[in-house]
C-alpha angles and dihedrals in degrees: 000000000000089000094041096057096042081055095059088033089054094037085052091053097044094051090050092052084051094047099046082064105115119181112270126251094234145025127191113185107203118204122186106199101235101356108158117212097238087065081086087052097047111039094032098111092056095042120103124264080238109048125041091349096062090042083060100043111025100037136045101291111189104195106187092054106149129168100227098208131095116237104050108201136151096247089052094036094053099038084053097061098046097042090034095224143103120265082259088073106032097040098221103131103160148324093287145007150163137292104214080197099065110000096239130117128268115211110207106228092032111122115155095204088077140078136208115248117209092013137051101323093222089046085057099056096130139121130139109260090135093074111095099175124072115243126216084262090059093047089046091052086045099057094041116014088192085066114106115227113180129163118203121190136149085236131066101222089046096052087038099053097031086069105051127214097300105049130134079228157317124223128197130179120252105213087206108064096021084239128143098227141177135183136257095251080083102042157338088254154003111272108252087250090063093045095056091036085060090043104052089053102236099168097054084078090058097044090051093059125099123231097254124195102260101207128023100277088249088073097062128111095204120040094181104114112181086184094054113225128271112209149094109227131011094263097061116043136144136188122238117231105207099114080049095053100049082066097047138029114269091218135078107019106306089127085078087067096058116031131060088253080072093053087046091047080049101042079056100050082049101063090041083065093052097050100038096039081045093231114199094002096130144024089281105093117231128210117210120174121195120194121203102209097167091072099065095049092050088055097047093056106039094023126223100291089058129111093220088056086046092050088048096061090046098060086046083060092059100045092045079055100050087044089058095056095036090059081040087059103042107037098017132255111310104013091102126075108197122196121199116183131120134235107246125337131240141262120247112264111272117230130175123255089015116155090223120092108261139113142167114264109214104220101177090057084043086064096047106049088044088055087044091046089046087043092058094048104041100014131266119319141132086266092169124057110173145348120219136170096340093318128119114213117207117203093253086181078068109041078046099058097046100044102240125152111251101206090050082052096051089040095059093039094061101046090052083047085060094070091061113105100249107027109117097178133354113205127204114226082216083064100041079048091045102044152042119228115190109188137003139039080327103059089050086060103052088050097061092043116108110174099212091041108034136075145261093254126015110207116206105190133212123285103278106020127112136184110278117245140151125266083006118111105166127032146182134225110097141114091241135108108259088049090043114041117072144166117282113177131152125193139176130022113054094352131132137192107274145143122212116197098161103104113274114200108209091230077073104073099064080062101050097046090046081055088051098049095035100248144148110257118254112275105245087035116139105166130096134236125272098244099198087059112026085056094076093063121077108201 
């Protein structure tokens, strides 16, 4: 009788701890651009007690969170956790793709009936008219139209896409003017903050810093430095950035695109948007993503075994961390749910002569070879028009004019794609169209096929190869694990230490967050909710 009575006891207290959850005031949704799960594995032991360690261990870590779709981008990756739902579904493959129409790309934030605010009007021409699916920011606007949704992000595609199609804004940073801009898809003008925040000049403080060593060189996991160090002593050490700047201008402030001064100018213009768009300042929940895009441009250049990548996530530790006790200041302890995750990972650095698996995949000559195999069996003609994220594009105007059968076409095309060093598989369109694959590299694939988007083969190389280009030594876009497994943590209101090992799929946190802030799922959403956390909230 005891036991019976401290169970209904213990089940009462537990239901009353879930039922006191209210939805919290403010969300930030924190995305780091090619950040691999085992990061938190490898540098632990360097990072803060108030930044990712406290996330881990203070907040809900779900540690076997994997996006389940070929083709890993920022435009996908971003579009997939707020409509909670594959590429399949959403339709975002990429930054950019064909139109089968007129053969010519489609980017995916272009729209020429708006106009940049706070830069060149013509080089802001972007909304995001291309997503056909809501986004959690949409559901949440719906439901309450006094609710603040913003998306801040260096790069346009990123700030664009972060907000959905609802959003108050979304700002981006123009490397020309040194300006913090949006479009006039948001709105007539910029808001008088923005406009004193570019005039003061904020960001020349940022671009005039140098990219100094973090921690004394002994602390670091990884000693390989592609930059070389400048310095004369250990405690004053700064890295060079001349890999960074054969892949950007050196002018302007395109420095603020590419190093972490760039993640601390934008940390800053962050928290400006909190206090002057008064976010979570009232019982209407706000949704503000932030997406790191530094980060991925860093990793692509010196790789993930590098010093200057390492460097990187620990001054994102430190920001995250400021961020966390600025949102504690301003709106009080609890009243902010962050969630840190990224939106695909990174391949391993490729080297040459590595006894890991691994090779460079010439796409270009990939190109070339496919148009001179199709030219000896249906005559000469300009067969392939593009190859995007892992995607190869036929001329259809072509194969239509002559008569010819697309899916014979496809078909020969990837079985002559199997003969190139690399290529794993080579899947028709005809055949992603044409059948359901339940499970495996297949399925993968499937996910991340979208018919009016995609390609005519898809081409899933081998573990360890990446697309070959310039100035680029570690990619992303696969179906394996260091592309696909990524960091999922939420802290903060509501949330409890706990560890989830169970798989997570990242289509999963749009509905879970839906379940948190009592909205309708996103329409396109396929994903579940996350139990252990969406328990503790009573909608």
């Amino acid at each position: 009788m005891r036991r019976v009575i401290l169970s209904i006891v213990t089940a009462f207290t537990l239901f009353t701890a879930f039922a006191q959850e209210k939805p919290p005031k403010l969300v930030v949704n924190i995305v780091v651009s090619q950040m691999r799960y085992d990061y938190l594995k490898r540098f632990g032991h360097n990072f803060s007690d108030k930044g990712f360690r406290l996330l881990m261990n203070d907040g809900v870590n779900c540690t076997n969170a994997r996006y389940e779709y070929i083709g890993n981008n920022t435009p996908a990756g971003l579009t997939t956790i707020l409509s909670g739902s594959n590429p399949s579904a959403h339709g975002i493959v990429s930054d950019r793709w064909l139109d089968y129409t007129t053969n010519e790309p489609v980017y995916v934030i272009s729209d020429k009936n708006y106009f940049g605010l706070g830069c060149v009007e013509i080089l802001g021409q972007y909304a995001p008219t291309q997503l056909i699916s809501s986004s959690i920011g949409d559901e949440l606007k719906r439901h309450n139209p006094l609710s603040r949704v913003f998306s801040i992000a260096l790069e346009p595609a990123s700030g664009v896409i972060g907000g959905g199609r609802a959003a108050d804004a979304a700002f981006w940073f123009d490397p020309f003017r040194g300006n913090w801009c949006t479009s006039t898809y948001y709105m007539d003008r910029l808001p008088n903050w923005v406009d004193n925040y570019n005039q003061q000049k904020m960001v020349d403080s940022y671009n005039q810093r140098e990219w100094a060593m973090y921690h004394l060189p002994s602390k670091y996991v990884y000693t390989e430095k592609s930059e070389i160090l400048n310095g004369k002593d250990s405690r004053n050490i700064t890295f060079s950035l001349n890999r960074l700047f054969k892949r950007k201008d050196n002018d302007g402030y395109f420095k603020m695109h590419i190093t972490p001064m760039g993640v601390d100018m934008m940390m800053e213009f962050v928290k400006q948007t909190i206090i002057y768009e008064s976010l979570g300042k009232d019982d209407h929940p706000d949704l503000l993503t932030v997406t790191v895009d530094p980060f991925r441009f860093i990793t692509e250049t010196y790789g993930t075994e590098a010093m200057e990548t390492e460097d990187a996530l620990y001054r994102l530790d430190e920001n995250i961390a400021n961020l966390i006790e600025f949102t504690d200041v301003q709106l009080g302890k609890g009243n902010t749910l962050f969630i840190v995750t990224a939106d695909h990972g990174s391949s391993d650095t490729f080297r040459e002569n590595s006894r890991f698996p691994g090779g460079l995949f010439n796409v270009m000559q990939f190109k070339v070879l496919i148009n001179g195999f199709l030219n000896t069996q249906y005559g000469v003609e300009n067969w392939v028009v593009d190859y995007a994220n892992s995607s190869l594009y036929l001329n259809h105007r072509i194969i239509f004019e002559k008569g010819l059968n697309v899916g014979e076409i496809q078909s020969k095309v990837a079985a002559f794609a199997l003969q190139f060093r690399g290529v794993a598989q080579a899947i028709t369109g005809t055949a992603m169209q044409s059948n359901y694959y339940g499970a495996g590299a297949l399925n993968k694939v499937q996910n991340g096929y979208y018919p009016k988007h995609s390609g005519d083969i898809i081409i899933n190389l081998m573990p360890g190869w990446i697309e070959e280009e310039e100035n680029k030594v570690s990619r992303t876009g696969s179906i394996y694990e260091y592309d696909t497994h990524v960091p999922l943590m939420w802290y903060g209101a509501g949330m409890r230490r706990e560890t989830i090992q169970t798989p997570v799929s990242m289509t999963d946190i749009a509905p879970t967050l839906a379940r948190i802030l009592g909205v309708s799922l996103p329409d396109a959403a396929t994903g579940n909710e996350i139990i252990p956390i969406t328990q503790r909230f009573i909608k």
